[in-house]
N, C-alpha and C positions, 0 to 999 in steps of 0.2 A: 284181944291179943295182949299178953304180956310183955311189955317195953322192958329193958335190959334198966338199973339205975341208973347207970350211966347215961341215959339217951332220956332218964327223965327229966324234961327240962319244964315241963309244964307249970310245974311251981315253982319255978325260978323268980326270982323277982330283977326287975330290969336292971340295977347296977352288978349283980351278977353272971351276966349274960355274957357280955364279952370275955371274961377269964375260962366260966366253961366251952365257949365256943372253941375257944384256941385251945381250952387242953384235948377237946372233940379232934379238931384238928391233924394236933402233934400225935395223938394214939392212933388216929383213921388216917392216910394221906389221903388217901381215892376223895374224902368228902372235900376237900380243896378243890380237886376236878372237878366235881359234884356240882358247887357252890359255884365255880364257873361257868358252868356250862346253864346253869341256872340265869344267871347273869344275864350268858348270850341270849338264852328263851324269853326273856324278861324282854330285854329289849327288843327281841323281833316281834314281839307282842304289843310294843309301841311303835312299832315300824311298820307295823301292821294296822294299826289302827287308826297313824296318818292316813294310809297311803287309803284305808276305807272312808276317810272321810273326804281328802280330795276326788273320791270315784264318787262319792255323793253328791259333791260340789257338780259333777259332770254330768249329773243324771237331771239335773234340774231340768231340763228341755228337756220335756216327756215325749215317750213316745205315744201318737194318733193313735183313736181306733179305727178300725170297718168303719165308712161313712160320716167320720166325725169332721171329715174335710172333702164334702164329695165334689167338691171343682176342683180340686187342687188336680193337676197331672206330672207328668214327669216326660219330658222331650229326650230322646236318644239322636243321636249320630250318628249315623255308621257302625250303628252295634253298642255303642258305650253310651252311658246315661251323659248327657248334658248340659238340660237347665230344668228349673222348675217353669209353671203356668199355671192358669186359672181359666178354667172354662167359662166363656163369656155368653154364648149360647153355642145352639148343639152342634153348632160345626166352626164355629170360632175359638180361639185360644189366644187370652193376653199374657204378652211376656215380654223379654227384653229386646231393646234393637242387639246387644253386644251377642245377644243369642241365638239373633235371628241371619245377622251380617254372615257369617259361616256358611248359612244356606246357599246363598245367593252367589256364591263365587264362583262354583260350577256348576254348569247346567242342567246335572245329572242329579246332582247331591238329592232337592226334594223326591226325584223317582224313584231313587234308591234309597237314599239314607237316613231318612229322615220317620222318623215314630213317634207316636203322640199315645200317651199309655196314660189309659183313665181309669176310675174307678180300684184305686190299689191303696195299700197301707206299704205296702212290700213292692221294693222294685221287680218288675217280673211275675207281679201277678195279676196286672188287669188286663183289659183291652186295651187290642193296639188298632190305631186308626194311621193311614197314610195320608201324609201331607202334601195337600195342593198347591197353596200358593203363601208367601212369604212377604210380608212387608214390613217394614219400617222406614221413618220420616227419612226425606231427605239431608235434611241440615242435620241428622245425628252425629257426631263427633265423636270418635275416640282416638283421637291425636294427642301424645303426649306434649303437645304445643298448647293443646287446648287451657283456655283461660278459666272456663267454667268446668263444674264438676258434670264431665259425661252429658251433655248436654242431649235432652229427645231420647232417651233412651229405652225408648217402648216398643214394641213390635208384636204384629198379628200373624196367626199363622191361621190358615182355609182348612179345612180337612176335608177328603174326597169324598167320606160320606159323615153322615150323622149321626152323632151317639145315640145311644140309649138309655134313656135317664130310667135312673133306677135308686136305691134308699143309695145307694156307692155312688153314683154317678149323679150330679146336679150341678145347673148352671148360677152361677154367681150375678148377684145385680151389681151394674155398671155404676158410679154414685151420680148425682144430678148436675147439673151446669152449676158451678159456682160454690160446691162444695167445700170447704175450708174444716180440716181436723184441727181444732186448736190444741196448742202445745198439754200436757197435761195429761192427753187423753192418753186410752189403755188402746194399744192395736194387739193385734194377732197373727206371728207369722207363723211359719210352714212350712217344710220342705228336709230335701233331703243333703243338705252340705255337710259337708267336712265341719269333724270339731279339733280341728288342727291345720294354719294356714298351710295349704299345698296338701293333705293330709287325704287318707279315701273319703270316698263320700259315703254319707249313710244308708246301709240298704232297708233302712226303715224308717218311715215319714216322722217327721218328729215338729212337734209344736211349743210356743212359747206366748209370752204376752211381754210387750215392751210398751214404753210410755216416750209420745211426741216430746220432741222439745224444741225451742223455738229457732227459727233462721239465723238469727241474729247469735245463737249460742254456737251452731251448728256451723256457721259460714266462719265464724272466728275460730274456732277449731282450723277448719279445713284449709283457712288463709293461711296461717301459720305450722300446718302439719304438710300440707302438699301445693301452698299455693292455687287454688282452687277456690271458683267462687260457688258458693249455693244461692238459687234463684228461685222463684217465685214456683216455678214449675217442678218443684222437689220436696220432698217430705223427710224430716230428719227424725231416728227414733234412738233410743238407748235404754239399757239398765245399765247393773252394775259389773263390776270387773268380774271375767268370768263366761260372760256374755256376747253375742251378737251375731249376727252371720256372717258366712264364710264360701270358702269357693263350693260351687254347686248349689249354691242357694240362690243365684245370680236367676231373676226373671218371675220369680214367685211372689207369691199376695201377699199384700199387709193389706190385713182388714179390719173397718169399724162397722161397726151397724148393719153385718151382713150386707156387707159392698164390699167389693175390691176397690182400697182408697190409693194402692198405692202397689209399683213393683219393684221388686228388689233388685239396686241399681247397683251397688257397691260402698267402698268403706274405705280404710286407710289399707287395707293389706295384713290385719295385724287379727284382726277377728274377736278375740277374747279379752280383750283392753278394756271392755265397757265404754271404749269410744264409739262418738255416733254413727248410727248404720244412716245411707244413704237411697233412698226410695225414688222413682220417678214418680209426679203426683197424676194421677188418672181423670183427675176431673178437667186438667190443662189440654188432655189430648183426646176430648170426647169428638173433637170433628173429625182426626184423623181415623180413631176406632170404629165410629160407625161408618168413614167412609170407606174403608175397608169391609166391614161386616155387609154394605150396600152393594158392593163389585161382584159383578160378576167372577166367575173363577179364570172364564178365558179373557178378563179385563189384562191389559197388559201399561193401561195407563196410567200414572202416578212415578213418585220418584221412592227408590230405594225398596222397592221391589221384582222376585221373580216369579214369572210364569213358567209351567211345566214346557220346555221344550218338545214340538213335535218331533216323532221317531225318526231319527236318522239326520239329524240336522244339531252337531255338535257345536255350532256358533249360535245360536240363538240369541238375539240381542238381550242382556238384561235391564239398560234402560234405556232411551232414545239415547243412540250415537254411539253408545256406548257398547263391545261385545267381550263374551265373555269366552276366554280360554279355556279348554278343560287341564286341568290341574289338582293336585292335591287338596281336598278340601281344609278349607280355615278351619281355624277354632277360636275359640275367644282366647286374647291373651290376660293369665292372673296377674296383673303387676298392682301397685297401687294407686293407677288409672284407672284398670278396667277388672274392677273383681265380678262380682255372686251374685246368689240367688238364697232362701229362707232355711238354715238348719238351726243351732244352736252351741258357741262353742265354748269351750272351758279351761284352764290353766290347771 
């Protein structure tokens, strides 16, 4: 195609450039529009190429395959996704007391409301199993009086029947008496939280690897950010800013060595700070877990659990002395007390 002289600028040499541009200009007006609207494209083209690189910042927490986490599950409520858990065998599930205490309020809640969904990548795709029976310790706390961070905050749920292990579905090893993850190490979590405090939760399983670090780093944080001590019986994990879990992630694994070392207890509230995540440690409460996994389903003895109320008997005691109203069911409260469970989240 043959270019007009006037437009041939090709051989122009650079201190000649701005005088013809402006006499371009003063003969063309339109190219003035031209040149701005240029400008505006220019920059959204930078605007764009932010806003793609903070969505890559956010993808870092990949999402699982099919079977790439086959204990992981996902607990519903009354219809709505909940908390995460780890299949501990084929009709046990470890996970949070803060996630477990909601059940227990009504007496109705485990015969109704309550769903244990395994073997899924995606919420709503696997199998649902009905929940029998509900425990967690009695001295677990979540009083915002409480001195310690969340203290016992583990809990077992019974299923009324038994999975079916399959390449999707498999149970996780328990770790040993006296297990100790020293600071340093690389864990693994999982789940489907929110990557925005208070924000939806993820309807696709998504996974991460963070790194221990030590009590002592972990409990100074927490002293100075919320007043809270970390104890002997908790595991503190972090990356960097960007990072960590968040609401919905509350009850889920952190794991080393294919073991469930640890469940996701909570944090500051804040999620994506690369402040430390906060774990119950698993090996502290192997008496309690197996003495749960050991009970009968129509056991009804132990503290801070309930059994399925027989039909027609809306008082059913849920613990010695103690009876339970039917009511509204709980829910865990998000504060920055009592967060989450394993997603991944991002700024």
């Amino acid at each position: 195609m043959v270019i007009p002289s006037r437009f041939s600028i090709g051989y122009i040499r650079s201190g000649k450039l701005e005088l013809i541009s402006r006499r371009l200009l003063e003969s063309h007006p339109t190219l003035e529009i031209m040149r701005t609207i240029a400008k505006i494209f220019v920059l959204c083209l930078v605007a764009l190429a932010t806003d793609a690189k903070k969505v890559r910042l956010s993808d870092l927490a990949k999402p699982a395959s099919l079977g790439e986490f086959p204990y992981q599950v996902a607990i519903h409520l009354n219809g709505n996704f909940h908390c995460g858990g780890a299949l501990i065998s084929k009709t046990h599930v470890l996970t949070a007391a803060h996630c477990v205490k909601p059940m227990t309020e009504n007496p109705y809640t485990l015969a109704q409301g309550v769903v244990v969904e395994v073997g899924l990548v995606r919420l709503g795709s696997g199998q649902s199993h009905s929940v029998a029976r509900a425990a967690y310790p009695g001295d677990y706390s979540d009083s915002p009086f409480e001195s310690l961070f969340i203290p016992n905050d583990i809990g077992v749920l019974t299923l009324q029947t038994p999975v079916t292990e399959s390449a999707n579905v498999k149970v996780i090893a328990l770790p040993s008496a006296g297990t100790v993850v020293p600071p340093g190490t690389k864990v693994v979590i999982s789940g489907f939280g929110s990557s925005q405090p208070r924000g939806p939760i993820s309807p696709i399983l998504k996974k991460d690897t963070f790194k221990v670090i030590s009590k002592e780093e972990c409990n100074q944080y927490y002293q100075s950010k919320l007043s809270r001590t970390i104890t002997s019986s908790h595991i503190c994990a972090k990356s960097g800013p960007g990072y960590g879990t968040c609401q919905g992630d509350s009850g889920g694994p952190l794991v080393y060595n294919n073991q469930v070392v640890g469940v996701v207890s909570g944090g500051d509230g804040e999620c994506s700070t690369g402040s430390p995540d906060v774990y119950t440690d698993v090996a502290s409460y192997l008496d309690f877990i197996k003495e749960q996994m050991d009970a009968p389903v129509s056991s009804s003895s132990g503290q801070g659990q309930q059994v399925l109320p027989p039909a027609g008997n809306p008082f059913q005691p849920q613990l010695p002395g103690e009876w339970v109203i039917p009511g509204y069911p709980g829910f865990p409260i998000y504060d920055p007390y009592n967060p989450y469970q394993p997603q991944i989240i991002y700024q």
